[in-house]
C-alpha positions in Angstrom: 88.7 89.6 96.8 90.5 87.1 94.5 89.2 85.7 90.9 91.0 83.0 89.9 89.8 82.0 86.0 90.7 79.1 85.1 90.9 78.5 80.8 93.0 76.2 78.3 96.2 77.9 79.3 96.4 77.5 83.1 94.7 80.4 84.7 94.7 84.0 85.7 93.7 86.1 88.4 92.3 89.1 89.2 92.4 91.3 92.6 89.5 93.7 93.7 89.5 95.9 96.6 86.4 96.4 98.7 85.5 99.5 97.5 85.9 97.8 94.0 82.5 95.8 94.4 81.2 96.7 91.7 83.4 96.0 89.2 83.9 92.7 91.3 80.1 91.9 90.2 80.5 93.1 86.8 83.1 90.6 86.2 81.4 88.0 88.0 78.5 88.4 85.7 80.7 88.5 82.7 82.0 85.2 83.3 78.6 83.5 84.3 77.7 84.6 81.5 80.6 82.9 79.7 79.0 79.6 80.6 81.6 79.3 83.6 80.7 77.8 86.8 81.8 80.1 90.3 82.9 78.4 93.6 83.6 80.9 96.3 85.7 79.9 99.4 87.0 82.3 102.4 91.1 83.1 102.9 92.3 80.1 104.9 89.5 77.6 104.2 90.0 74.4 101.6 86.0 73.9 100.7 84.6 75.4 97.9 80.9 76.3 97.9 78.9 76.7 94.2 77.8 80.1 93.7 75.7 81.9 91.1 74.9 85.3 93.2 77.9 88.1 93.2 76.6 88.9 96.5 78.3 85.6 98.0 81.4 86.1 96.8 84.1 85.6 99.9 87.5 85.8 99.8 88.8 83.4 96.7 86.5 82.8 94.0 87.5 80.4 91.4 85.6 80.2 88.0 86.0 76.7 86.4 84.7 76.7 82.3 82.1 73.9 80.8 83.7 70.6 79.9 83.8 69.9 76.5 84.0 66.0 75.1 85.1 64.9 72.0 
């Protein structure tokens, strides 16, 4: 599993292993929790799909923060 989080600087990215599921969720959560919006795609494929459930993360997950306007 790959996060990709994006913030004002570009982005970073994360690696997880399968047997690292949970610390896959606990990050996931984290970053919800952040106020930033998931979209979850498998290895290959070029649609995202909205997420908001650590159990349907697939392959790439990108996490995208809040516009802000001013």
């Amino acid at each position: 599993m790959k996060f990709s989080i994006m913030d004002t600087t570009g982005h970073s990215t994360v690696e997880f292993t399968d047997e690292q599921k949970a610390e896959a969720d606990a990050k996931f959560r984290a970053l919800i929790g952040e106020g930033k919006t998931a979209a979850t795609r498998k290895a290959g494929e070029t649609d995202y799909k909205v997420i908001k459930d650590p159990a349907k993360i697939e392959d790439e997950t990108l996490f995208v923060p809040q516009l802000r306007g001013g």
